[in-house]
MILUM-475112 format. One record per residue: x, y, z of N, C-alpha, C, O in turn; residue in one letter. Coordinates in steps of 0.001 Angstrom, whole numbers, padded with zeros to 6 digits, always signed. Last residue first. Example, Ala and Ser with C-alpha at 12.3 -4.5 7.8 and 13.67 -1.06 7.14 Angstrom:
BEGIN
+012850-002250+007080+013670-001060+007140+012900+000030+007870+013409+001138+008039S
+013190-005690+007800+012300-004500+007800+013200-003300+007800+014236-003319+008465A
***
This chain:
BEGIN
+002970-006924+024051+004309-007313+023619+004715-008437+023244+005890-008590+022911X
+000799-008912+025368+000627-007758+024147+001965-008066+023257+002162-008856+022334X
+001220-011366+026733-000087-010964+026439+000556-010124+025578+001071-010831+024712X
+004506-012089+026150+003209-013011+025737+002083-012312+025963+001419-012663+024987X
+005389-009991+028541+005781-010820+027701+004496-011864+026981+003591-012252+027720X
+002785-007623+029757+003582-007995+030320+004041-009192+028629+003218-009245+027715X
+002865-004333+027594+002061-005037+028439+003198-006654+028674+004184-006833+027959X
+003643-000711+027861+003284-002264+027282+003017-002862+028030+002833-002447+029174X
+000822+001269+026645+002096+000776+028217+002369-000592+027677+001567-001386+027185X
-000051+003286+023826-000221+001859+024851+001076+001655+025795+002221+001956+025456X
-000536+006772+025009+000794+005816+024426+000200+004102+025052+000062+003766+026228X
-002401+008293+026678-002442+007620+025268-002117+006848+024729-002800+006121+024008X
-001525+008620+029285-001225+007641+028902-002220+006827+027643-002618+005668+027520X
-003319+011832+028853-002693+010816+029128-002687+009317+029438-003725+008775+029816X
-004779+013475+027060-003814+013528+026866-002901+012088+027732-001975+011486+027188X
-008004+013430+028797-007085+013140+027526-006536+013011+026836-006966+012537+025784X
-007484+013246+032250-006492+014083+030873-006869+013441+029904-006093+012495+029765X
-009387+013811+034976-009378+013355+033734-008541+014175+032887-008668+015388+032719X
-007614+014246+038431-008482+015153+036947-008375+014124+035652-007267+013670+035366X
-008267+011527+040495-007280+012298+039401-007946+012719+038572-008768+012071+037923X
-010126+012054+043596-009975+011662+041894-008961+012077+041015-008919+013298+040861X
-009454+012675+046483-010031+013284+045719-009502+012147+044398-008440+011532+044493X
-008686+010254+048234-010320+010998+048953-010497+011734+047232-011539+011442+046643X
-008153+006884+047198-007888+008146+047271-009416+009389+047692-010626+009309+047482X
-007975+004283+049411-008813+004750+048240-008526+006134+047864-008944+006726+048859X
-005120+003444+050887-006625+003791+050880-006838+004135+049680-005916+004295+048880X
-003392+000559+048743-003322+001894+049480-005136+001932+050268-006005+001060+050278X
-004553-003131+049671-003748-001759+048613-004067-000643+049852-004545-000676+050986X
-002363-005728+050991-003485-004453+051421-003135-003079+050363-002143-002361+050231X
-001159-009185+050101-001190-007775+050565-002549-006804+050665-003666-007247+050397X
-001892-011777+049916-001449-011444+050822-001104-009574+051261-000903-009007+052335X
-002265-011857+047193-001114-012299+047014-000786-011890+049121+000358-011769+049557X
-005088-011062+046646-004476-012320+046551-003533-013062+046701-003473-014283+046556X
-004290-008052+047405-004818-009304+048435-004551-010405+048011-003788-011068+048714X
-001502-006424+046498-002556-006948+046162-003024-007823+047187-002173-008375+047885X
+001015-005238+047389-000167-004576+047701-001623-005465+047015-002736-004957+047151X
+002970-006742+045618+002841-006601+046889+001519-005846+048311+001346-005972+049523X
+002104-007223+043288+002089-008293+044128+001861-007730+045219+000851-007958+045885X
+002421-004987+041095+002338-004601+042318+001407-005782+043225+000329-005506+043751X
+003653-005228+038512+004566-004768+039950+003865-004657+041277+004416-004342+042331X
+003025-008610+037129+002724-007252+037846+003815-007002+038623+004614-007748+039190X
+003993-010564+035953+004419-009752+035708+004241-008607+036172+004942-007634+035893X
+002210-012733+037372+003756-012890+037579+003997-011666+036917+004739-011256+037810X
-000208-012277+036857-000360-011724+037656+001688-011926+037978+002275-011202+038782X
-001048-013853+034469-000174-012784+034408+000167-012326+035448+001190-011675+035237X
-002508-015976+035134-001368-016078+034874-000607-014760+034623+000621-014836+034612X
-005064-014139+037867-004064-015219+036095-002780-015575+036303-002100-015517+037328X
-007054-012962+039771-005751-013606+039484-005590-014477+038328-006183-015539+038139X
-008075-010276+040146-008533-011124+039196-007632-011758+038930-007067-011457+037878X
-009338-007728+043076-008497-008611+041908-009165-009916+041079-010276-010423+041227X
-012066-004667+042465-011479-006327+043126-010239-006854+041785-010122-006669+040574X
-012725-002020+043148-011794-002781+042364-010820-003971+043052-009761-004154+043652X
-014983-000318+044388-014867-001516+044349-014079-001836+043226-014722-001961+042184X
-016203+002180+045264-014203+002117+045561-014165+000946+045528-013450+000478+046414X
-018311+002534+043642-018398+001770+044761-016891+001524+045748-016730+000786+046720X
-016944+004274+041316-018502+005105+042200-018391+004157+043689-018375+004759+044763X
-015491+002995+040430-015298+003816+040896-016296+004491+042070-016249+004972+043202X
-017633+000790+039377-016582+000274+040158-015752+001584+041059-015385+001341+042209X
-019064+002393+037662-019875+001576+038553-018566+001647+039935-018569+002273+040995X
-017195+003090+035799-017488+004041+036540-018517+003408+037835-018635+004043+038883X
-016444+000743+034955-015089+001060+035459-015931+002596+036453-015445+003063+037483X
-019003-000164+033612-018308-000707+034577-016906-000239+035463-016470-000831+036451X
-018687+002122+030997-020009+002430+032735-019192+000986+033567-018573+001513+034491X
-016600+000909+030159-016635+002043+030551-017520+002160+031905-017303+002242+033114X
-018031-001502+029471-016834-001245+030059-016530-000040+030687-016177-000077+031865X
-020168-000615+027444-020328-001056+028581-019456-001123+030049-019841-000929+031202X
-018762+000706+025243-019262+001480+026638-019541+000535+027662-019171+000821+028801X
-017347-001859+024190-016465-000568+025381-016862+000326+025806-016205+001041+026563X
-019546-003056+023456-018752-003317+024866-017708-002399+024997-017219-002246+026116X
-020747-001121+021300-021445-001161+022949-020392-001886+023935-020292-001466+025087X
-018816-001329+020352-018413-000094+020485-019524-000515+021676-019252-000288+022855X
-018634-004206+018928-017535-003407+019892-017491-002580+020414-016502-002405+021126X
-020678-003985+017804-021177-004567+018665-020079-003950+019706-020294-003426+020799X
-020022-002166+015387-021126-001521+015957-021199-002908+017193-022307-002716+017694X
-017551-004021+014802-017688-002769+015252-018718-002021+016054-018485-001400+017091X
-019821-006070+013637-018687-006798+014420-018675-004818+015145-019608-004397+015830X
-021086-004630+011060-021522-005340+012283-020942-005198+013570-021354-004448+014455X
-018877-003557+009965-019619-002474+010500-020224-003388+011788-020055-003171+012988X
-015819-006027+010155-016938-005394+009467-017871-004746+010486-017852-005122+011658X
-012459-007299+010073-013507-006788+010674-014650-005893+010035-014248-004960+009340X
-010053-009243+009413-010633-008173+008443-012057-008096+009439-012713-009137+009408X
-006354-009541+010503-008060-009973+010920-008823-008730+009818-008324-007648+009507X
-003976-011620+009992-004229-010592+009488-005756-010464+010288-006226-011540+010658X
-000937-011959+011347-001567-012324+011980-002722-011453+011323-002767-010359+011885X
+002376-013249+010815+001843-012358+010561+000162-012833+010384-000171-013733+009613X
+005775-013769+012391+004778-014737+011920+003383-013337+011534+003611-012321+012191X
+008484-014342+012803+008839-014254+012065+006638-014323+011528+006274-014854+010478X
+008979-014415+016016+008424-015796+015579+008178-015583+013776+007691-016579+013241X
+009257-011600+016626+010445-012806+017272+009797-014216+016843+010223-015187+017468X
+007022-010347+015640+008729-010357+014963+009601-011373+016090+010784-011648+015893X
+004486-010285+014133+005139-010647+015577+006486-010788+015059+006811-011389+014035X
+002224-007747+013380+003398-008761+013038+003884-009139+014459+003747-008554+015533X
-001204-007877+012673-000091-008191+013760+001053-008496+012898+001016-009259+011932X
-003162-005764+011159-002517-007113+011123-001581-006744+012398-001340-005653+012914X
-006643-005603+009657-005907-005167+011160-004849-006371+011340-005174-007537+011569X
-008383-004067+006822-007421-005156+007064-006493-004906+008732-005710-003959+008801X
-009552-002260+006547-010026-003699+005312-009267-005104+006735-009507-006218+007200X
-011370-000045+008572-009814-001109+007948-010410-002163+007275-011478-002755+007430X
-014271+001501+007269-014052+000503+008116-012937-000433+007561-013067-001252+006651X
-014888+004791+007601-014244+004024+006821-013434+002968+007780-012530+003160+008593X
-015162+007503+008181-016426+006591+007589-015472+005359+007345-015718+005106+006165X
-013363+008772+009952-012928+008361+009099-013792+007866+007870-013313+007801+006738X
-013938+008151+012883-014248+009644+012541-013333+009718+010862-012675+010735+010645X
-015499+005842+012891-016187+006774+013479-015259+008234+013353-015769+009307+013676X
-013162+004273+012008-014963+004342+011427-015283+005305+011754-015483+006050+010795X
-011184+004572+014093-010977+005161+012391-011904+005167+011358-011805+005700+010253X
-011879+003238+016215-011690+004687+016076-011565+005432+014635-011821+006587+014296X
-012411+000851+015696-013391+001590+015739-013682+003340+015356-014505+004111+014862X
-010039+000579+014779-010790+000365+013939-012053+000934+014592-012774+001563+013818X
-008724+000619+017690-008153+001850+016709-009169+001349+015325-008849+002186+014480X
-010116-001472+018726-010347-000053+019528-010109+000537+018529-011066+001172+018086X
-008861-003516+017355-010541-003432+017190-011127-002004+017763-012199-001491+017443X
-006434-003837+018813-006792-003432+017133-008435-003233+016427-008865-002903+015321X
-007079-004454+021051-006583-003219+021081-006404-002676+019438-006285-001530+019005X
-008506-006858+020776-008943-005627+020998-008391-004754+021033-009133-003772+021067X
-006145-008512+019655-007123-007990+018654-008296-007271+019356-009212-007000+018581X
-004794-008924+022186-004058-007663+020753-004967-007614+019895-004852-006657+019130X
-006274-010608+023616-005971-009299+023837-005553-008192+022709-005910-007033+022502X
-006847-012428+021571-007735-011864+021426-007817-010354+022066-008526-009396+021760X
-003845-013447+022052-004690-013265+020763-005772-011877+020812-005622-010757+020324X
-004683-015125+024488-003286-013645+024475-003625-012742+022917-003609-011514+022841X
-005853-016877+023144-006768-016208+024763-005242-014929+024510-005496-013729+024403X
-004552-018098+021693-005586-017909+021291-005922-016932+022387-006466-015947+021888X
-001115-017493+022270-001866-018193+022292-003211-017868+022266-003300-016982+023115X
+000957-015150+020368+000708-015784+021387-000547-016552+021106-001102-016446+020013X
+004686-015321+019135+003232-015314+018227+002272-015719+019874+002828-016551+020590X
+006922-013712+021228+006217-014577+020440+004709-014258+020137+003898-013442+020575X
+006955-010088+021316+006905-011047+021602+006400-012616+021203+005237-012616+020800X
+006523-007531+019746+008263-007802+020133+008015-009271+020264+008680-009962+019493X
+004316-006271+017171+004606-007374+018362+006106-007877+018456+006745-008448+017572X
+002934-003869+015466+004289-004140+015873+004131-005477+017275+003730-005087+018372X
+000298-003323+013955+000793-003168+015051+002060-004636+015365+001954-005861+015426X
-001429-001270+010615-000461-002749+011684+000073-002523+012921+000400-001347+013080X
-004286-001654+009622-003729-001096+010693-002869-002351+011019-003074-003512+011376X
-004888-000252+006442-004762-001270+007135-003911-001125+008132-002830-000582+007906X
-008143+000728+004322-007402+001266+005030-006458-000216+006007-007161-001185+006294X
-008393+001782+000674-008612+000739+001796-007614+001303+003165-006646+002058+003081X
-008227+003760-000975-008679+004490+000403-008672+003269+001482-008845+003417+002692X
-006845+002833-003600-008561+002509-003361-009131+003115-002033-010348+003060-001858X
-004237+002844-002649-004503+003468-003991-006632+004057-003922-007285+005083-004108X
-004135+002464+001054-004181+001804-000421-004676+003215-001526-005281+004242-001218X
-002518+002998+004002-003332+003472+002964-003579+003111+001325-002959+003778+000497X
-001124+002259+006794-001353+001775+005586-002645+002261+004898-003746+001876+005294X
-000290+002847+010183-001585+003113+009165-000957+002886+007790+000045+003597+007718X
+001359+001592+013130+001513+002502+011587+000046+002211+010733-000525+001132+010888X
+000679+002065+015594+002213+002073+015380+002663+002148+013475+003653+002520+012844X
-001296+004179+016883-001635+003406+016018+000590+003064+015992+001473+003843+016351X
-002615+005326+019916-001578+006099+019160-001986+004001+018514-002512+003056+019103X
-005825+006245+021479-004969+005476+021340-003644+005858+020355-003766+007023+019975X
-009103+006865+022633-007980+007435+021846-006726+006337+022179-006811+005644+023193X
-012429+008060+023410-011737+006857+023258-010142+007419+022159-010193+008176+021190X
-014507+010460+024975-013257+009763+024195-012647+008615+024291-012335+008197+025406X
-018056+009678+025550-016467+008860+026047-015717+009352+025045-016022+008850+023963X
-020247+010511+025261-019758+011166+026576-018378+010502+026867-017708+010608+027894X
-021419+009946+022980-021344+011218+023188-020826+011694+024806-020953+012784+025362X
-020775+007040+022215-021534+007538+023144-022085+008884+023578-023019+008996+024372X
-017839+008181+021450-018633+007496+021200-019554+007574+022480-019194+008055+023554X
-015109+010383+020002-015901+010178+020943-016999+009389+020590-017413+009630+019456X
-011340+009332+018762-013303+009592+018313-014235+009409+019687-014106+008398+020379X
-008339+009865+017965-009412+009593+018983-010919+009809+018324-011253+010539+017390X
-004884+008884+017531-006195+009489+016921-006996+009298+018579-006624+008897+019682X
-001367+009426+016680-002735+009669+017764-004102+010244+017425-004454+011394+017159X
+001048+007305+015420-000065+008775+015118-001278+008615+016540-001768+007620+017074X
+003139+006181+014592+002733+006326+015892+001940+007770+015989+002205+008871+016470X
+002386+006871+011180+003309+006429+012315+002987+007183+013278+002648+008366+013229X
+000701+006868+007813+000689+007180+009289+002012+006673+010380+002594+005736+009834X
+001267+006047+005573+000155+006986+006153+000406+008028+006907+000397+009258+006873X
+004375+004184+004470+003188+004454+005381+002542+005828+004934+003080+006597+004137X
+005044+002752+001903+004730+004287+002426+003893+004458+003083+002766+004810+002734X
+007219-000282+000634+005597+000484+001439+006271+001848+001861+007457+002090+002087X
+009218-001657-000105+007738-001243-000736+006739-000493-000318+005669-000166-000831X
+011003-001483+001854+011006-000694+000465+009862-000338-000159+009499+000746-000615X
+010361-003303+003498+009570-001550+003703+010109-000974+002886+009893+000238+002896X
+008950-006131+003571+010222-005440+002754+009628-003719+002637+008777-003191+001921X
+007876-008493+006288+007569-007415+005202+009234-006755+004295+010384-007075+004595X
+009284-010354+007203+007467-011029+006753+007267-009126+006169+006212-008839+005604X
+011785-010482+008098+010844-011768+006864+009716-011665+006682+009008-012516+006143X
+011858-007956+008790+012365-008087+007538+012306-009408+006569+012511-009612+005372X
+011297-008752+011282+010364-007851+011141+010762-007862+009278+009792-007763+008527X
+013421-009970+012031+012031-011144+012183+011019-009992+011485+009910-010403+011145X
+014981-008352+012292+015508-009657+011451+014431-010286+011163+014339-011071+010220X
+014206-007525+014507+014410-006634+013637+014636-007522+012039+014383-007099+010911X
+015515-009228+016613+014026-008987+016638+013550-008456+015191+012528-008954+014720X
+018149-008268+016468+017792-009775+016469+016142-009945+015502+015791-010440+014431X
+017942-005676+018146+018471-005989+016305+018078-007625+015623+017799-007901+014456X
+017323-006936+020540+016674-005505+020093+017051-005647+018560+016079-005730+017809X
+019881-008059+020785+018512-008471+021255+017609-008176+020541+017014-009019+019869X
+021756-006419+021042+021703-007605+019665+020647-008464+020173+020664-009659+019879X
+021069-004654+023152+021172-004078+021558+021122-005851+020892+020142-006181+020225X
+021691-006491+025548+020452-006274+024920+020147-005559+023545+019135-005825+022896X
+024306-006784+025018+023498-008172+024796+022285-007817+024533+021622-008366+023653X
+024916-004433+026108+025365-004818+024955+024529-005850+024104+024189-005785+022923X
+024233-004798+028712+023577-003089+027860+023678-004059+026323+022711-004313+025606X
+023129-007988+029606+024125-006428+029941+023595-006088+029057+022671-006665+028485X
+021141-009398+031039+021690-009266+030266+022544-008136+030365+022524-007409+031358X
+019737-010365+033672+020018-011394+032879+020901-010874+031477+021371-011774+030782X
+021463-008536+036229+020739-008681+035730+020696-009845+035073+021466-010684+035541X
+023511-007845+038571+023364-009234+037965+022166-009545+037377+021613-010592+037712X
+023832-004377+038055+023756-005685+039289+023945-006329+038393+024448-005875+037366X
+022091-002870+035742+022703-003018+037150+022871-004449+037746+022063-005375+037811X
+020166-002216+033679+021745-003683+033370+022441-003200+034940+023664-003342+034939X
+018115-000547+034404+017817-002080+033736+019033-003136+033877+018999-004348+034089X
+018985+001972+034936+018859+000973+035942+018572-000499+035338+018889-001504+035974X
+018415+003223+032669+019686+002628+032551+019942+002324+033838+021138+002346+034126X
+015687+003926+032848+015947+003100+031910+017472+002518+031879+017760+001528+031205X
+015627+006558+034304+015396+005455+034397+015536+004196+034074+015518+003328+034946X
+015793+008272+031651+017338+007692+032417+016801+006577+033549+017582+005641+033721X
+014570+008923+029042+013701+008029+030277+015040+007698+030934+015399+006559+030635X
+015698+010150+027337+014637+010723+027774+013791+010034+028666+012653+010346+029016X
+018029+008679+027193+017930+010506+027695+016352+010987+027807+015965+012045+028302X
+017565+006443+026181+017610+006410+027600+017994+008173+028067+018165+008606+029207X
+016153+007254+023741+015415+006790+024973+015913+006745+025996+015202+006926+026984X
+018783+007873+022820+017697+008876+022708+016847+008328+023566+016683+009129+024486X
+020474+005448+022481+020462+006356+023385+019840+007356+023387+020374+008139+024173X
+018288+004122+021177+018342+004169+022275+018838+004775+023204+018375+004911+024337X
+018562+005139+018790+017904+005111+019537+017656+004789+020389+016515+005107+020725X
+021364+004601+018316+021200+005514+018094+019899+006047+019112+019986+006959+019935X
+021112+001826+018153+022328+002205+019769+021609+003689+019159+020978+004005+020168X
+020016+000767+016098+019331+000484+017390+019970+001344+018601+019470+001503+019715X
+020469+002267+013350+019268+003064+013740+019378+002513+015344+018994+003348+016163X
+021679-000147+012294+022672+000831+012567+021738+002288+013371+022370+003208+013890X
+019668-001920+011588+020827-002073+012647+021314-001359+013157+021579-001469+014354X
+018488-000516+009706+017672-000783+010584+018552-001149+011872+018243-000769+013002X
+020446-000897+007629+020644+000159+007598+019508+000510+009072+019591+001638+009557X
+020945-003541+007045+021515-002921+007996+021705-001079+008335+022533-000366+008903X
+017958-004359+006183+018295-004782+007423+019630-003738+008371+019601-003326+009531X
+017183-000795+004782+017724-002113+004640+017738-002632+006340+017622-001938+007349X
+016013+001048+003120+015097+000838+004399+015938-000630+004118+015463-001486+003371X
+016969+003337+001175+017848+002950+002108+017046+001620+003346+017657+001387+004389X
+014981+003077-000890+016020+002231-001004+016736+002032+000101+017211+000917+000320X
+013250+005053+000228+012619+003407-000115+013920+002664-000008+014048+001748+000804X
+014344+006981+002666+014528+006599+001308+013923+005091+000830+014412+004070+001314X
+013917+006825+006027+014796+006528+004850+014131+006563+003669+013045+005990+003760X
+011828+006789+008059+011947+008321+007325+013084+008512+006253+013361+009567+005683X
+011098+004396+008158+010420+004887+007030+010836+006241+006986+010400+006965+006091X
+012894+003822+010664+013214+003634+009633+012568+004246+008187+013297+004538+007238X
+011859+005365+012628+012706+005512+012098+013394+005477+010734+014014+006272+010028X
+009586+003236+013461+009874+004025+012920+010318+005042+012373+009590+005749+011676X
+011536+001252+013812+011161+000921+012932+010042+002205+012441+009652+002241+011275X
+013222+002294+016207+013849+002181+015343+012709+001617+014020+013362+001604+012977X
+010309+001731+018208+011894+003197+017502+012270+003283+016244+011867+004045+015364X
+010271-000666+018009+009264+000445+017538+009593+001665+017141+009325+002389+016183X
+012509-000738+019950+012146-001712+018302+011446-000740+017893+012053+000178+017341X
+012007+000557+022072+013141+000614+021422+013238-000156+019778+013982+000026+018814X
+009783-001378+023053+009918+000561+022812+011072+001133+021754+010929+001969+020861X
+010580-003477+023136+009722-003328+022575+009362-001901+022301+008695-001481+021355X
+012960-003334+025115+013201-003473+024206+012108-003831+023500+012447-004849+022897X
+011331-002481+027775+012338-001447+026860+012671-002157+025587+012663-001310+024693X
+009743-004388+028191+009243-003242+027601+010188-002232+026689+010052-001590+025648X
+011699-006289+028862+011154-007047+027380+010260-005796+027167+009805-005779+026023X
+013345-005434+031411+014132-005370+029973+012966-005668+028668+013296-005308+027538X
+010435-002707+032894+011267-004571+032419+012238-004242+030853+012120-003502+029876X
+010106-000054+034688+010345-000542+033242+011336-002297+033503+012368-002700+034039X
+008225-000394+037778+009676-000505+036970+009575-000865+035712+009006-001925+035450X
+005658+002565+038533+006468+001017+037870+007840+001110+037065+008364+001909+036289X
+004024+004338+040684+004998+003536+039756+005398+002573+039713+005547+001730+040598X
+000363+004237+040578+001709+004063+041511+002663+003768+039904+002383+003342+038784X
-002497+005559+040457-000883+006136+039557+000013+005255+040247+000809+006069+040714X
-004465+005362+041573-003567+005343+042238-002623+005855+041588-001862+006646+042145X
-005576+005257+038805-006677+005944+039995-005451+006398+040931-005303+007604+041135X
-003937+003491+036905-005112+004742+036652-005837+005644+037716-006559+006601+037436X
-003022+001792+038426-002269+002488+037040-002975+003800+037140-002527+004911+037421X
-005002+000823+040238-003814+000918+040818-002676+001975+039464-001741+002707+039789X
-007187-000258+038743-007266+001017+039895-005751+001370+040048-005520+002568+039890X
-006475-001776+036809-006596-000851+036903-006650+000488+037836-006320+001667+037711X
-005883-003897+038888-004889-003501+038590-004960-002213+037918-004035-001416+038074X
-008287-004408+039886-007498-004038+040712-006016-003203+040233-005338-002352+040809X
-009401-005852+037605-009649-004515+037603-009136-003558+038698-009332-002343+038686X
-007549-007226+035057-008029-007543+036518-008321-005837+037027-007577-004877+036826X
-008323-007259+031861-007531-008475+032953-007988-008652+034852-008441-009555+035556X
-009915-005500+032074-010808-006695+031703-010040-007586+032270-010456-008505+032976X
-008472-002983+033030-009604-003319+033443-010051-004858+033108-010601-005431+034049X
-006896-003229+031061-006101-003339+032412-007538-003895+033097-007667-005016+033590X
-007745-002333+028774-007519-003675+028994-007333-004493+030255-007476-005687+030519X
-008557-000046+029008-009508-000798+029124-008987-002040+029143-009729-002942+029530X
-005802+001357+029044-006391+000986+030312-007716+000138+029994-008005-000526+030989X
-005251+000151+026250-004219-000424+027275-004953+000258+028667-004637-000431+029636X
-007211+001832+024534-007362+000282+025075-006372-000336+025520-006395-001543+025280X
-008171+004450+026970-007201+004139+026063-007566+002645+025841-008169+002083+026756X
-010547+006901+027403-010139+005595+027889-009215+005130+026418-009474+005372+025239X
-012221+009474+029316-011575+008779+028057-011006+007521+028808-010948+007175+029988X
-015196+011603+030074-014369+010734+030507-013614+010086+029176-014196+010112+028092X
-017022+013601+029524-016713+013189+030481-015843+012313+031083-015681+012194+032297X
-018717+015521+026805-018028+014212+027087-017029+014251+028550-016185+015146+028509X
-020606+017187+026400-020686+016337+026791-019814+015199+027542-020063+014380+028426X
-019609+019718+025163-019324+019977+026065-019876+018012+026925-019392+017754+028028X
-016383+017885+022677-018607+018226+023086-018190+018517+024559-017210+018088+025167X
-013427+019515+022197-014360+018427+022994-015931+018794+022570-016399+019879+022223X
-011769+021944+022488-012771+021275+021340-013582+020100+021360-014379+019834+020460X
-011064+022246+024899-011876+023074+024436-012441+022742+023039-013462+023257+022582X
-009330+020129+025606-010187+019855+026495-011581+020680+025413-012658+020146+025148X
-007940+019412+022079-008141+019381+023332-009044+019361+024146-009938+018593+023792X
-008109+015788+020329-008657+016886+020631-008379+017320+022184-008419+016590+023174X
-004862+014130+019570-006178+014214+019871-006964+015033+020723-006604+015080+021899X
-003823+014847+016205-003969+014822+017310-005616+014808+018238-006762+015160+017959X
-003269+012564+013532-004053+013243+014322-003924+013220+015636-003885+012197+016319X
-000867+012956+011085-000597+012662+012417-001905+013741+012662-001967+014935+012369X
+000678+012565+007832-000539+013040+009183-000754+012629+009966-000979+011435+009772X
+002901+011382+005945+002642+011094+006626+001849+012567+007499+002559+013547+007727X
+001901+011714+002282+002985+012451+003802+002538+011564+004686+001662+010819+004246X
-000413+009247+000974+000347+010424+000468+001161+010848+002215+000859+010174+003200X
+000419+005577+000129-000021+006774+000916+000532+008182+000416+001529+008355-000285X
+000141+002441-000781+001327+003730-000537+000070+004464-000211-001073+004013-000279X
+000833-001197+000000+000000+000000+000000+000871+001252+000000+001979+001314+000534X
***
């Protein structure tokens, strides 16, 4: 597919809003919510921090560099010309997150070094299943949003938009981590079903096409979704919504133990695990639609 420049929508401020709308939601916090809704409270209500993991940084750092890469020349978009983009960017991430160079302290599992040919490794897997000579993106890590319901923004950043000759439209999203299992699946195809909603509703125009690449399994994951399917998606992420405001309204955010629950940071304050979260906060964090737009990644095998 080619495209004309790359456009980048931002997403509306407070003053261009309907005076209606009241609340937003990204689909990395609606997700947080469906995994376990404790954990939402705790990102979103609580804010507590978290330690960046080596498998986020180097899924941030891929994404970097890939897009990066489309600001080459069709011809220059080579494996090593994608190689030579990883120490560059990164050290641009770790100046803008120095946090980030607590990762190789101590007796980690990898040093600084090991993780660049980590991070380039991955990159290898992204060059068997496409050739970005051919393609002109749209779009890159663009930020859209559409209000639904007339009282929810919904918004998210896309990792690239594909535009056909014909207006078809096709949303790909970048995966660091193996190809995952049917139930890990269906996580990354809501968060590709959020940005298709989002691109009907203020676009007319329903993706032909929502693909995954997974680049450490070399493997490519296409789904074609229709108005139906959409118009059902959009009642469950209001529904979701009024559940996260139910749950607020009652300071009821119970846990939901999985298998993921090994990647959380915050075991320690959870009950299932024996702990007591904070109190409830007395006042609310002001709603931003501005933040944490950016999907967070998510733990090895569910998103990333």
């Amino acid at each position: 597919m080619t495209a004309d420049p790359v456009i980048t929508q931002q997403v509306p401020t407070p003053t261009q809003l309907p005076a209606t709308v009241r609340a937003s939601l990204s689909p990395s916090r609606a997700a947080d919510f469906k995994t376990c809704p404790l954990l939402y409270r705790f990102r979103s209500i609580d804010r507590l921090p978290e330690r960046p993991t080596v498998e986020q940084a180097r899924g941030t750092l891929v994404h970097a560099v890939l897009e990066r890469l489309f600001d080459l020349p069709p011809g220059g978009r080579t494996p090593d010309a994608a190689g030579d983009l990883v120490a560059p960017q990164w050290d641009r991430l770790v100046t803008e997150q120095p946090e980030l160079t607590g990762l190789f302290e101590g007796d980690g599992p990898l040093t600084a070094a090991e993780f660049l040919r980590s991070a380039a490794a991955l990159l290898e897997g992204y060059f068997a299943v496409e050739d970005p000579r051919r393609l002109e993106p749209a779009e890159r890590e663009s930020l859209i949003s559409a209000v639904v319901d007339d009282e929810l923004l919904i918004r998210g950043y896309l990792d690239r938009l594909d535009v056909a000759p014909d207006g078809a439209l096709r949303v790909v999203d970048y995966k660091t981590g193996g190809a995952p299992r049917e139930a890990f699946e269906a996580r990354a195809l809501f968060q590709l079903k959020f940005y298709a909603l989002v691109l009907w509703r203020t676009r007319g125009v329903v993706p032909r096409v929502l693909r995954l690449l997974y680049l450490r399994d070399a493997e490519v994951c296409d789904y074609t979704p229709d108005e139906e399917e959409l118009t059902r998606f959009e009642r469950t992420v209001v529904a979701l919504w009024r559940a996260i405001e139910h749950a607020t309204a009652a300071r009821d955010f119970r846990p939901r133990p999985s298998r993921l629950c090994d990647w959380c940071n915050h075991q320690a304050l959870c009950p299932s695990k024996g702990g007591t979260p904070p109190p409830f906060p007395e006042q609310l964090p002001t709603p931003d639609p501005l933040r944490d737009a950016r999907t967070r990644p998510a733990p090895p095998g569910a998103d990333e």
